[in-house]
PQR file of N, CA, C, O and H, with PARSE charges and radii, in Angstrom:
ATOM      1  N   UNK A   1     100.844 -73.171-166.489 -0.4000 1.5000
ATOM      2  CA  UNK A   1     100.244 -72.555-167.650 -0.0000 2.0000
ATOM      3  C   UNK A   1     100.641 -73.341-168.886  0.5500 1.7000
ATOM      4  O   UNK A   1     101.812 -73.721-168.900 -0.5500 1.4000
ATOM      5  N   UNK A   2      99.942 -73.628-169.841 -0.4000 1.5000
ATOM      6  CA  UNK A   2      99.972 -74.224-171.548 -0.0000 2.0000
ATOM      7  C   UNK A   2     100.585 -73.031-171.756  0.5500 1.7000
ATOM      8  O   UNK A   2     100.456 -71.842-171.462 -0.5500 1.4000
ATOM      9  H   UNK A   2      98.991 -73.319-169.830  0.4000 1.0000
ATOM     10  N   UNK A   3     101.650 -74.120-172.666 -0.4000 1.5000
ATOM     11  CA  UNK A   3     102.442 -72.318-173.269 -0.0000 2.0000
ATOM     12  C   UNK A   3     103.036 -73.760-174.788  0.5500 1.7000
ATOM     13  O   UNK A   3     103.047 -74.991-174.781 -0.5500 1.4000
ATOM     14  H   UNK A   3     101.754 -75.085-172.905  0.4000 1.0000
ATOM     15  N   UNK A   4     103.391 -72.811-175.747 -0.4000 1.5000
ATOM     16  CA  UNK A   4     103.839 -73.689-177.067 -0.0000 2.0000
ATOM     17  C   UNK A   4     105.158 -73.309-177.513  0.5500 1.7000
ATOM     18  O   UNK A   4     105.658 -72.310-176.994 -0.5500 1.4000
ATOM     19  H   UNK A   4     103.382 -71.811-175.753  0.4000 1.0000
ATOM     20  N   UNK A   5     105.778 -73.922-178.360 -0.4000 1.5000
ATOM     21  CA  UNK A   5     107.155 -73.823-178.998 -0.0000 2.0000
ATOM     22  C   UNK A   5     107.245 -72.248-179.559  0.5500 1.7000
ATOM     23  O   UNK A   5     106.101 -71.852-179.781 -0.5500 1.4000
ATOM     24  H   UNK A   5     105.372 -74.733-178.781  0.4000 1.0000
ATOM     25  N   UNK A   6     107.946 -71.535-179.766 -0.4000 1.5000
ATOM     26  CA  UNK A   6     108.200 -70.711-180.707 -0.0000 2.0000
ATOM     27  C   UNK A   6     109.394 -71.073-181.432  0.5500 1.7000
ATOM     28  O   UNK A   6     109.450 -70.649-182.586 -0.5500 1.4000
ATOM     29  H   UNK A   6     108.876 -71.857-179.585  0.4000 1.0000
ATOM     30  N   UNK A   7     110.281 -71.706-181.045 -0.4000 1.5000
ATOM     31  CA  UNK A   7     111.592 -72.303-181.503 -0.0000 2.0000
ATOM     32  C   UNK A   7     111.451 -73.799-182.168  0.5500 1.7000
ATOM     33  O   UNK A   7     110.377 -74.391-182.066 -0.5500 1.4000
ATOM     34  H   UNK A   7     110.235 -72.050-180.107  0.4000 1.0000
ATOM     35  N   UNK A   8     112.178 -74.186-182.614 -0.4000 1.5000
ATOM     36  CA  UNK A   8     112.378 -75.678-182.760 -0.0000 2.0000
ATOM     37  C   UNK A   8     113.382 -75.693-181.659  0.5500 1.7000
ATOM     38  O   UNK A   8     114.169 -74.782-181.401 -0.5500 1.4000
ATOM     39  H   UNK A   8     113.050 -73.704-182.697  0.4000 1.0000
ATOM     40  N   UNK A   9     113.249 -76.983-180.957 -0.4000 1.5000
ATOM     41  CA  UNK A   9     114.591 -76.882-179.631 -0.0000 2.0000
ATOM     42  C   UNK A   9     114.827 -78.615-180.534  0.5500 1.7000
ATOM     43  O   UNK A   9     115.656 -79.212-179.847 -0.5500 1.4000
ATOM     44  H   UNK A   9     112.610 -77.724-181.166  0.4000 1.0000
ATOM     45  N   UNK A  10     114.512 -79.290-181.430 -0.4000 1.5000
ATOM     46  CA  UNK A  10     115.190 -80.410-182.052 -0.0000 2.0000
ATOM     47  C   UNK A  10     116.281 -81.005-181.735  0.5500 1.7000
ATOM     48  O   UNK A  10     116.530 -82.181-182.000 -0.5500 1.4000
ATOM     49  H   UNK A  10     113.839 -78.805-181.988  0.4000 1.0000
ATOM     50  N   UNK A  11     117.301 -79.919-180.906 -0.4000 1.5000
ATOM     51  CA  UNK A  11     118.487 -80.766-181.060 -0.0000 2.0000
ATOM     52  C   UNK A  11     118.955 -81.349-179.483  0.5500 1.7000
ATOM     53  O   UNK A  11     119.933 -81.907-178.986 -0.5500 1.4000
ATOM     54  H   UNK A  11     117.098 -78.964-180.691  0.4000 1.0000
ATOM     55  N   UNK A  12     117.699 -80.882-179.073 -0.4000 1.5000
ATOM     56  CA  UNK A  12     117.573 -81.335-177.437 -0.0000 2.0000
ATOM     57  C   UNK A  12     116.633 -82.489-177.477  0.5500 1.7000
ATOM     58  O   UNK A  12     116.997 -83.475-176.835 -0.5500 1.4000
ATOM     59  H   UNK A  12     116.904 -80.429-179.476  0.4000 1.0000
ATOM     60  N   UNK A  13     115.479 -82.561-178.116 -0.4000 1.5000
ATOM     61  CA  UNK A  13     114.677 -83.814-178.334 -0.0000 2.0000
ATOM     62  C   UNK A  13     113.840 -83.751-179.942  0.5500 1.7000
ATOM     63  O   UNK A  13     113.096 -82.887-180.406 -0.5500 1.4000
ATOM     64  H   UNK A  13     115.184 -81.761-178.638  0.4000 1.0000
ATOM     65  N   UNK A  14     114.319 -85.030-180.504 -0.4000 1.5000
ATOM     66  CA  UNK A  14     113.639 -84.928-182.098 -0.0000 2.0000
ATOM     67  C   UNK A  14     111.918 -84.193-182.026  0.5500 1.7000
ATOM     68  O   UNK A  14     111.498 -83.478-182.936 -0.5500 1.4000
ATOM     69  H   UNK A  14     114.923 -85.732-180.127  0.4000 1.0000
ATOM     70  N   UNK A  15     111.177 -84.504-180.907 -0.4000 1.5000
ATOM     71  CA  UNK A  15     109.978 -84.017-180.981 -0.0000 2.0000
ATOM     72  C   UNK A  15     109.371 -82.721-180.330  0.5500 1.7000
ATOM     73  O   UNK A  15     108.181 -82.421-180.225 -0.5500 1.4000
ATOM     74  H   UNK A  15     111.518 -85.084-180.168  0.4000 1.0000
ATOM     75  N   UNK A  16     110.712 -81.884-179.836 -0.4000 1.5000
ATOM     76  CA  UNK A  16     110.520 -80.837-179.865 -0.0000 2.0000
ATOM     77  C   UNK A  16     110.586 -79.075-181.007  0.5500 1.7000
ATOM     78  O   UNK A  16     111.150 -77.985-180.908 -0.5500 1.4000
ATOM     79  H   UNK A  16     111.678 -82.127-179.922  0.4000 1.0000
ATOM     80  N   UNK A  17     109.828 -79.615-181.789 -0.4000 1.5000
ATOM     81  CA  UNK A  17     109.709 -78.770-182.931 -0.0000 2.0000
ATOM     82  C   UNK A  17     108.527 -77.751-182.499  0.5500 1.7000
ATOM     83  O   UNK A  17     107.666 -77.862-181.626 -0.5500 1.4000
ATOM     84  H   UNK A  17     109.370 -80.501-181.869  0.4000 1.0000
ATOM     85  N   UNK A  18     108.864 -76.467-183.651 -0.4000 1.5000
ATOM     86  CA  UNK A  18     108.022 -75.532-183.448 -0.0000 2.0000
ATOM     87  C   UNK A  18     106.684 -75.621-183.550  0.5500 1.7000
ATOM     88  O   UNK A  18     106.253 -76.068-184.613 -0.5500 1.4000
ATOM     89  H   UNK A  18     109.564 -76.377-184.360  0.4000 1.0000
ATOM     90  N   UNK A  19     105.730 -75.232-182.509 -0.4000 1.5000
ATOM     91  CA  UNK A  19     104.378 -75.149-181.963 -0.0000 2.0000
ATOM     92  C   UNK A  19     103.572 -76.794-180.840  0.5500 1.7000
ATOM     93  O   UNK A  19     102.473 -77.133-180.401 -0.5500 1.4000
ATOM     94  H   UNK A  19     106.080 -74.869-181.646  0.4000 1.0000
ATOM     95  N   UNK A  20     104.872 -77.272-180.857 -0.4000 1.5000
ATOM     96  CA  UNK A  20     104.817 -78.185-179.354 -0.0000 2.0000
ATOM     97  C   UNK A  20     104.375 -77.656-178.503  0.5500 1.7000
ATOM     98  O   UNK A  20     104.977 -76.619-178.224 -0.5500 1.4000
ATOM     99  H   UNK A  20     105.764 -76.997-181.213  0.4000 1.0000
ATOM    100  N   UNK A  21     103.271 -77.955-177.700 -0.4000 1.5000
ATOM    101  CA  UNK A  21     102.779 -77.557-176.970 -0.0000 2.0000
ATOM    102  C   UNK A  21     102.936 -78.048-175.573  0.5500 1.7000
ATOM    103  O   UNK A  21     103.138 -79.256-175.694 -0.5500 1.4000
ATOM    104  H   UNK A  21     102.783 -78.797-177.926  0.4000 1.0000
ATOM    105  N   UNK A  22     102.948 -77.713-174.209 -0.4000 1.5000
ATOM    106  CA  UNK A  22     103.360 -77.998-172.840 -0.0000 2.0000
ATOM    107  C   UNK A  22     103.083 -77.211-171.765  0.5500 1.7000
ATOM    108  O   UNK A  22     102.601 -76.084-171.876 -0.5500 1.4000
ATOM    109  H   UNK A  22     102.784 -76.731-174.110  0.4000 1.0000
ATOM    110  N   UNK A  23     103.419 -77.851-170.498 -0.4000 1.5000
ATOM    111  CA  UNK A  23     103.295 -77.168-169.283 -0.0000 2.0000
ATOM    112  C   UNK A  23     104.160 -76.703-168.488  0.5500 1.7000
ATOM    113  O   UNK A  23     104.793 -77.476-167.770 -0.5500 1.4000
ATOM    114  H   UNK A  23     103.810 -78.767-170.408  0.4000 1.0000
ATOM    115  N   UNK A  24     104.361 -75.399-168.449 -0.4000 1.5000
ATOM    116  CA  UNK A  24     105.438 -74.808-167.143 -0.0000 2.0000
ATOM    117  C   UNK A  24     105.070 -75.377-165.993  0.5500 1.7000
ATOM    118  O   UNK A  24     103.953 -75.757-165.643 -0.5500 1.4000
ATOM    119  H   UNK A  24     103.846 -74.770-169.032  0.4000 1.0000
ATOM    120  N   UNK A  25     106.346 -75.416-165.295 -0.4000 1.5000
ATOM    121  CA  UNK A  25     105.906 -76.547-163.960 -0.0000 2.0000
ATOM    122  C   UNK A  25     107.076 -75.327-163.617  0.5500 1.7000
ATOM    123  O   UNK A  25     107.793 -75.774-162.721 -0.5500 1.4000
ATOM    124  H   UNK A  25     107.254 -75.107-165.579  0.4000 1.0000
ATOM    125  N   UNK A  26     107.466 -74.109-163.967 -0.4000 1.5000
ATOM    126  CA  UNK A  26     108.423 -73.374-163.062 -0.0000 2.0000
ATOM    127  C   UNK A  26     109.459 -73.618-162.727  0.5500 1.7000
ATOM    128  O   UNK A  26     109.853 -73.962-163.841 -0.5500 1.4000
ATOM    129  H   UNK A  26     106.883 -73.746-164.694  0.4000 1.0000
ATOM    130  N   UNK A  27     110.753 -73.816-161.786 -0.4000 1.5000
ATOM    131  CA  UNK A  27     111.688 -74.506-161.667 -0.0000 2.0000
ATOM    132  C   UNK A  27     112.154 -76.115-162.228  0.5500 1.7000
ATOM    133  O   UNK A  27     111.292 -76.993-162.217 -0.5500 1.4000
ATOM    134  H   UNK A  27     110.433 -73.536-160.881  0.4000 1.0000
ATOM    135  N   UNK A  28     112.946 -76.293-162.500 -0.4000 1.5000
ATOM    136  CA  UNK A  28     112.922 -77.531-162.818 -0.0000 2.0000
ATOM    137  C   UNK A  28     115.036 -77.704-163.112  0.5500 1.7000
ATOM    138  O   UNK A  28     115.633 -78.545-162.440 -0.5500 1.4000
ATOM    139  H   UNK A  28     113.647 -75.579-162.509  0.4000 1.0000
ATOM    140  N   UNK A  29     115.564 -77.111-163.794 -0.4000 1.5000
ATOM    141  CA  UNK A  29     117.376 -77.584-163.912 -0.0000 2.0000
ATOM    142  C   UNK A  29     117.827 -76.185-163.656  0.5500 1.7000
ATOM    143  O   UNK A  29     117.229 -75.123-163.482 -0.5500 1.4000
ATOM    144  H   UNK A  29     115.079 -76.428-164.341  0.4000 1.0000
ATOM    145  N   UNK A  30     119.009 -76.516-163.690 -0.4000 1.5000
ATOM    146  CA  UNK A  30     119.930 -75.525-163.641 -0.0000 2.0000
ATOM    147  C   UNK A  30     120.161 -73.624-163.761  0.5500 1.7000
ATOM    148  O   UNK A  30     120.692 -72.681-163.174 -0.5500 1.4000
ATOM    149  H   UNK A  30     119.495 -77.378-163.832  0.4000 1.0000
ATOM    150  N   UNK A  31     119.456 -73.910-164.781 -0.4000 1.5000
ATOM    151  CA  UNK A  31     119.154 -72.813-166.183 -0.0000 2.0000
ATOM    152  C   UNK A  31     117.594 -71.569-164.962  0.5500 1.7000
ATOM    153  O   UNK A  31     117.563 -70.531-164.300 -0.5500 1.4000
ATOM    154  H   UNK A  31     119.024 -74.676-165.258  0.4000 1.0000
ATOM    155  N   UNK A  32     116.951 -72.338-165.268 -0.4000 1.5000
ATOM    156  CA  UNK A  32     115.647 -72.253-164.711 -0.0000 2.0000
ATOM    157  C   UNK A  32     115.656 -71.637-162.610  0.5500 1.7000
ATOM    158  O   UNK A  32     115.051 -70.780-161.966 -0.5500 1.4000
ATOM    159  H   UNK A  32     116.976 -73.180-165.806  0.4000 1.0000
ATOM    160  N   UNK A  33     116.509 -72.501-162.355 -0.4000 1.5000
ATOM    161  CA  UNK A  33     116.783 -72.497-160.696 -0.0000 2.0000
ATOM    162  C   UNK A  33     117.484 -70.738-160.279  0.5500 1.7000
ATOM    163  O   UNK A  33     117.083 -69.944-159.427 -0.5500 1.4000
ATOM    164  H   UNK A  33     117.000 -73.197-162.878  0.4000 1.0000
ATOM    165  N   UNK A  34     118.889 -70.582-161.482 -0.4000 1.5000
ATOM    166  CA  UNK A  34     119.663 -69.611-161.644 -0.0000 2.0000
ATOM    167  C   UNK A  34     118.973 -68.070-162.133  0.5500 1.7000
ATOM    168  O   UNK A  34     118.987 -66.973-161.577 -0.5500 1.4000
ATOM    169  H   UNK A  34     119.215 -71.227-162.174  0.4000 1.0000
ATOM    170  N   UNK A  35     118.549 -68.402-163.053 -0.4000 1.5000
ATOM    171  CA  UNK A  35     117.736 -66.887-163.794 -0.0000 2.0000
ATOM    172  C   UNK A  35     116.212 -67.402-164.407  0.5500 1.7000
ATOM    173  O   UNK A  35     115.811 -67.786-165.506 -0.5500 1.4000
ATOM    174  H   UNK A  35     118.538 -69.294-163.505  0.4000 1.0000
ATOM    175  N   UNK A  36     115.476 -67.141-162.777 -0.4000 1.5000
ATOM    176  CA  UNK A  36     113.659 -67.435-163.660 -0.0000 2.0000
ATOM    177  C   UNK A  36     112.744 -66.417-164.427  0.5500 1.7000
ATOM    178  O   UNK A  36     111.718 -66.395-165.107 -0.5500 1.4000
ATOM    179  H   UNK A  36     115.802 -66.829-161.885  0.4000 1.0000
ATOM    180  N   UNK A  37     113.729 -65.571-163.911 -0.4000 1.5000
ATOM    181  CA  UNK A  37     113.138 -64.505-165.271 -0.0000 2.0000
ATOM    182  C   UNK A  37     113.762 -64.615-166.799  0.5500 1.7000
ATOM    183  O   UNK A  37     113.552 -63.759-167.658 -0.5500 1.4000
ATOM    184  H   UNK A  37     114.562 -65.589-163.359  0.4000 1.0000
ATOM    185  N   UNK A  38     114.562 -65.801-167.006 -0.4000 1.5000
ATOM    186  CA  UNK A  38     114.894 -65.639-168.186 -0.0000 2.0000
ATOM    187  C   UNK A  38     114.615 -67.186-168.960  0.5500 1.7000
ATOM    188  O   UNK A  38     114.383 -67.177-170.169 -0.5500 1.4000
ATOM    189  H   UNK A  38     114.733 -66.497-166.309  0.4000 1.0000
ATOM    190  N   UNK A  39     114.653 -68.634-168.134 -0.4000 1.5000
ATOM    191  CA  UNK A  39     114.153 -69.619-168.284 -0.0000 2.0000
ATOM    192  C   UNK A  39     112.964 -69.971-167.006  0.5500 1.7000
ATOM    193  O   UNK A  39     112.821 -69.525-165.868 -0.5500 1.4000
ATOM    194  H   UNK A  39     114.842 -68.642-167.152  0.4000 1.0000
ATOM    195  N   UNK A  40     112.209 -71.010-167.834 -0.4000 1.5000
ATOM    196  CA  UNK A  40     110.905 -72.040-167.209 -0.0000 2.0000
ATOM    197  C   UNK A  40     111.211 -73.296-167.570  0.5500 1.7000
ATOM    198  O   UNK A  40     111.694 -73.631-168.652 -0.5500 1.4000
ATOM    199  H   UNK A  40     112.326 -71.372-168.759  0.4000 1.0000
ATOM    200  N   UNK A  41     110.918 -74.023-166.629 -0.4000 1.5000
ATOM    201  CA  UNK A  41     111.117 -75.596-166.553 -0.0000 2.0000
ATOM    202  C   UNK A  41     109.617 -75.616-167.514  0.5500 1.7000
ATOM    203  O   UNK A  41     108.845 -74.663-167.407 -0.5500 1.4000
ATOM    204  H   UNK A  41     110.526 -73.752-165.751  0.4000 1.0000
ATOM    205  N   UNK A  42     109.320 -76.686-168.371 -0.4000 1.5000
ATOM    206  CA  UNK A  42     108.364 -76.920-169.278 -0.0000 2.0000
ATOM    207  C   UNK A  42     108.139 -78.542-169.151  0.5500 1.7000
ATOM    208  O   UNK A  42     109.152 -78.967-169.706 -0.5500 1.4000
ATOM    209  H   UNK A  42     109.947 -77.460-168.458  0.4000 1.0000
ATOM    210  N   UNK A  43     107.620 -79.326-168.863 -0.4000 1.5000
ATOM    211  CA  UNK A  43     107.343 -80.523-168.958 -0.0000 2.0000
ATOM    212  C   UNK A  43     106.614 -80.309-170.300  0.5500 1.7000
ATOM    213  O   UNK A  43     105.697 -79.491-170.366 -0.5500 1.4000
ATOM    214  H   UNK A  43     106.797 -78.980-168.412  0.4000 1.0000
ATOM    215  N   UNK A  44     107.077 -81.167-171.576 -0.4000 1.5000
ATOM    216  CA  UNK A  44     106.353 -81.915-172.942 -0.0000 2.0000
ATOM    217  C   UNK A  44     105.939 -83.324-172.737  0.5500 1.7000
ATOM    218  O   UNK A  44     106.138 -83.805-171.621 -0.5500 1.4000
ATOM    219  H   UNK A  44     107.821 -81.832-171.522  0.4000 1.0000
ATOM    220  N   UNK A  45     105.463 -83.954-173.538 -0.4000 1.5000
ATOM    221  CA  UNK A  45     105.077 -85.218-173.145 -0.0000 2.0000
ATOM    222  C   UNK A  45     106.109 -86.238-173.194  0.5500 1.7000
ATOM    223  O   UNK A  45     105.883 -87.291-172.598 -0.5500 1.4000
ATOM    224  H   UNK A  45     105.302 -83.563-174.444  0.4000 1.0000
ATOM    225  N   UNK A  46     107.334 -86.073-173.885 -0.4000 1.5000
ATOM    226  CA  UNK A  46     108.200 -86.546-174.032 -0.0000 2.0000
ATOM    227  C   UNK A  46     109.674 -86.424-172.906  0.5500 1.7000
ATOM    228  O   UNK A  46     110.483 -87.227-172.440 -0.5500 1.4000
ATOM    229  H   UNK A  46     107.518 -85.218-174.370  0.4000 1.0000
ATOM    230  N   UNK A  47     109.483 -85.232-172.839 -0.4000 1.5000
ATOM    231  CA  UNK A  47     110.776 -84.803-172.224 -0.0000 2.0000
ATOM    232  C   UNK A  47     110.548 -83.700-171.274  0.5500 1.7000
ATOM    233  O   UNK A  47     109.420 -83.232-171.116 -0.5500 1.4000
ATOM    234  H   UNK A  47     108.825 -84.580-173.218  0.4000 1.0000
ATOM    235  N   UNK A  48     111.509 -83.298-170.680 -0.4000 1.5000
ATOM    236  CA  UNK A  48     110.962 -81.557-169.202 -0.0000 2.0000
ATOM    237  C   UNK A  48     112.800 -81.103-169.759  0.5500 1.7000
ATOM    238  O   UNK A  48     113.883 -81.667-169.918 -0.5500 1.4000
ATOM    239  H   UNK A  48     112.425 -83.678-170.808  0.4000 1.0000
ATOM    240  N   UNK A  49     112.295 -79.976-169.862 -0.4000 1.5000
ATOM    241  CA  UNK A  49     113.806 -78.936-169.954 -0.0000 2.0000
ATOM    242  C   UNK A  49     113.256 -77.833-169.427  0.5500 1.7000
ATOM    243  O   UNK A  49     112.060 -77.598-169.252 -0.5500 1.4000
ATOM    244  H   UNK A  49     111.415 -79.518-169.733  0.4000 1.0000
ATOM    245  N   UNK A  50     114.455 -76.981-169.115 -0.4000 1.5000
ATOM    246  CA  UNK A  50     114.447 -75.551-168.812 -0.0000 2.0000
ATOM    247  C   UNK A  50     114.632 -74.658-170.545  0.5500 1.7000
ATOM    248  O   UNK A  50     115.504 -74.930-171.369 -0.5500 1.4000
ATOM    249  H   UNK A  50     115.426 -77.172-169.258  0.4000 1.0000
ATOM    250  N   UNK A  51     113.504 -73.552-170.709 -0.4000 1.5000
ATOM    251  CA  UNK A  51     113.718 -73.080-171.926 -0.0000 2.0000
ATOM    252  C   UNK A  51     113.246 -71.383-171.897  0.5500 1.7000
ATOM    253  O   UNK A  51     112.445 -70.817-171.153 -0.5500 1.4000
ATOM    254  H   UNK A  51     112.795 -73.331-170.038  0.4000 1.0000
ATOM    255  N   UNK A  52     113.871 -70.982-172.730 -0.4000 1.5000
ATOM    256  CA  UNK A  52     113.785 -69.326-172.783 -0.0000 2.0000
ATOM    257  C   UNK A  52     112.556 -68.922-172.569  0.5500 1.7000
ATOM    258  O   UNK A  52     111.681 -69.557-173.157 -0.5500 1.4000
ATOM    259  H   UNK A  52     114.522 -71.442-173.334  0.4000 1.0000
ATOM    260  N   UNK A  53     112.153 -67.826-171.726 -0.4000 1.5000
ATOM    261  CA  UNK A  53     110.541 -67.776-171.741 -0.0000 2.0000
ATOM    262  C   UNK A  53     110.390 -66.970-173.444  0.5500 1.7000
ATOM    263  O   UNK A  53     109.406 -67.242-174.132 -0.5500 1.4000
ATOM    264  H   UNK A  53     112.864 -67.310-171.248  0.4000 1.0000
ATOM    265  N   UNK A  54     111.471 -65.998-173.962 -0.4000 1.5000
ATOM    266  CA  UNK A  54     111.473 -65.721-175.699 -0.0000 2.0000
ATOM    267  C   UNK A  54     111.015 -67.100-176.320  0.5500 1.7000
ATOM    268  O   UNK A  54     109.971 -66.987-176.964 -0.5500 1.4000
ATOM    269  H   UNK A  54     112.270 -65.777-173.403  0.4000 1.0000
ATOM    270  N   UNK A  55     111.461 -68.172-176.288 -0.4000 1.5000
ATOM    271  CA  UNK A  55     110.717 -69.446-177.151 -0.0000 2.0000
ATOM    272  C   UNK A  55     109.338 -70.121-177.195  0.5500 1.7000
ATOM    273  O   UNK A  55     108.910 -70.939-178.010 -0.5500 1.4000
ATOM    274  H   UNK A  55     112.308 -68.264-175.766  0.4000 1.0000
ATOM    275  N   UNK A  56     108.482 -69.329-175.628 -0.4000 1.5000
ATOM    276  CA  UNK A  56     107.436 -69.735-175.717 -0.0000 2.0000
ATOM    277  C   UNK A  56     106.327 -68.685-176.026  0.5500 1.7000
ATOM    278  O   UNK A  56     106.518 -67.469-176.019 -0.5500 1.4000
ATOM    279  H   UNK A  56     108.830 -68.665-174.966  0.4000 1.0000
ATOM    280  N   UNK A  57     105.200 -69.275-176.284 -0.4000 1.5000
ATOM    281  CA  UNK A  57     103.780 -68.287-176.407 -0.0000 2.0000
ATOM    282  C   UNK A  57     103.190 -68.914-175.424  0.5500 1.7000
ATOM    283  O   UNK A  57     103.093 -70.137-175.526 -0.5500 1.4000
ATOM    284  H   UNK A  57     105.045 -70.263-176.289  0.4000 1.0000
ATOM    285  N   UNK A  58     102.514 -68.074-173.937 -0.4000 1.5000
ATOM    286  CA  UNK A  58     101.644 -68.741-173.466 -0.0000 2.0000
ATOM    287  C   UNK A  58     100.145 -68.862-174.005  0.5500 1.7000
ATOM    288  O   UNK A  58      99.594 -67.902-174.543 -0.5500 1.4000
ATOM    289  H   UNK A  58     102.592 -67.081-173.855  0.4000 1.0000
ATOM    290  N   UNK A  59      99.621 -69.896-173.859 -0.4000 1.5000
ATOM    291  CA  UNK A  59      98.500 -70.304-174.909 -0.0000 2.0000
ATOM    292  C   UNK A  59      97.121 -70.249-173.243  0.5500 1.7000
ATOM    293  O   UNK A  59      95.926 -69.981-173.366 -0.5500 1.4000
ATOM    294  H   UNK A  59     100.070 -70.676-173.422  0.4000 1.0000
ATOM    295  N   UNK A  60      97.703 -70.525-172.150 -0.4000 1.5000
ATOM    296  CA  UNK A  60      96.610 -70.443-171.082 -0.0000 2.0000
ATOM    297  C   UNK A  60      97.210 -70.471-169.946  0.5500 1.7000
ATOM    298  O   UNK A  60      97.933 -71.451-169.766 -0.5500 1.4000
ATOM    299  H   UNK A  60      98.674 -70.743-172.050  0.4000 1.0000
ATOM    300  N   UNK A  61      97.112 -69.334-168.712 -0.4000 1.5000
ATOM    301  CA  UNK A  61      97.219 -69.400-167.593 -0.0000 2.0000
ATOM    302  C   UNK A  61      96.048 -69.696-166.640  0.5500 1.7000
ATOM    303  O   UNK A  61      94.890 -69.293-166.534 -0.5500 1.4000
ATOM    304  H   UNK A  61      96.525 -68.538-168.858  0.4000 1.0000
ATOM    305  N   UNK A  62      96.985 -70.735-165.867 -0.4000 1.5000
ATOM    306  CA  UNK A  62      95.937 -71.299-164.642 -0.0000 2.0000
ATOM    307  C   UNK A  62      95.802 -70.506-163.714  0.5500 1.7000
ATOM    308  O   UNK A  62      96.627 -69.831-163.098 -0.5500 1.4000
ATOM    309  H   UNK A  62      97.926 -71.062-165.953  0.4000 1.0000
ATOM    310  N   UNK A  63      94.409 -70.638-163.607 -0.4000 1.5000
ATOM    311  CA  UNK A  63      93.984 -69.291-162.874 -0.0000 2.0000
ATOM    312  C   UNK A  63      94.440 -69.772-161.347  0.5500 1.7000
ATOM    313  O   UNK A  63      94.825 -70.845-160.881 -0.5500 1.4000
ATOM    314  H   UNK A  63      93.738 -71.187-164.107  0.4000 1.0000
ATOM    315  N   UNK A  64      94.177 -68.289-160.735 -0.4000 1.5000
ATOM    316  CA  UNK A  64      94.902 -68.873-159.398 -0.0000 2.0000
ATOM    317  C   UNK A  64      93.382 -68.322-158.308  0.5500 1.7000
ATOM    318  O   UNK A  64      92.545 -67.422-158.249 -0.5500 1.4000
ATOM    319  H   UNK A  64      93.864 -67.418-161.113  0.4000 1.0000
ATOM    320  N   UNK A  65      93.879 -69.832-157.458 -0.4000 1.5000
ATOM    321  CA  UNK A  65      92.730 -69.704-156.134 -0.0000 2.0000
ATOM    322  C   UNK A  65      91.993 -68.414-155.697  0.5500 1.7000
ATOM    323  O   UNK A  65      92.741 -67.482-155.990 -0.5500 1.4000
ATOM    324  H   UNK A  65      94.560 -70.563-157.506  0.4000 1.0000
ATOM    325  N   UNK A  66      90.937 -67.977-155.165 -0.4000 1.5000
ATOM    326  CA  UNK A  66      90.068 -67.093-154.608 -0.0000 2.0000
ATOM    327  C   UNK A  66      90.742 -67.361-153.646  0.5500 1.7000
ATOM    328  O   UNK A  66      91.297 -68.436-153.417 -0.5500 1.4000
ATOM    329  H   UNK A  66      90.329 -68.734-154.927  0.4000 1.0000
ATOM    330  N   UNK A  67      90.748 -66.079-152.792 -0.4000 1.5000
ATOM    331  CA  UNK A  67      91.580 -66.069-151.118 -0.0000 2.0000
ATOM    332  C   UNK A  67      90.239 -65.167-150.484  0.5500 1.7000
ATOM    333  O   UNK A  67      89.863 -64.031-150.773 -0.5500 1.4000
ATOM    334  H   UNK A  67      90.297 -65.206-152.978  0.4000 1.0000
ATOM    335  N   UNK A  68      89.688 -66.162-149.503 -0.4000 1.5000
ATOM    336  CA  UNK A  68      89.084 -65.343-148.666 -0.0000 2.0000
ATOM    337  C   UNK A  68      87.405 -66.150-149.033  0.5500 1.7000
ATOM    338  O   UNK A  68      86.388 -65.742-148.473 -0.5500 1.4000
ATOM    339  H   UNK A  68      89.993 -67.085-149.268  0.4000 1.0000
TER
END
């Protein structure tokens, strides 16, 4: 899913400032692996961290497959 900054996370990467936009890819470090109800792995174009799902807005979920 596209989801965007609500935070500035800056001090993790200069170009992660507020309304950066990116993709949850779901698991991804530590943070994310431990409590996924509380972090998402996010690939930006720059960088992939695990970040609060509070810091993001999802902007679009990918719809999921027809079964059957």
């Amino acid at each position: 899913m596209q989801v965007r900054l609500k935070k500035s996370l800056a001090k993790y990467h200069p170009s992660l400032l507020i309304g950066t936009v990116g993709e949850s890819i779901g698991v991804h470090g530590k943070h994310s692996r431990e409590s996924p109800r509380i972090f998402v792995g996010v690939r930006f174009e720059q960088h992939t961290l695990d970040v609060l799902w509070t810091d993001l807005e999802i902007l679009r979920e990918t719809p999921r497959p027809k079964v059957g």
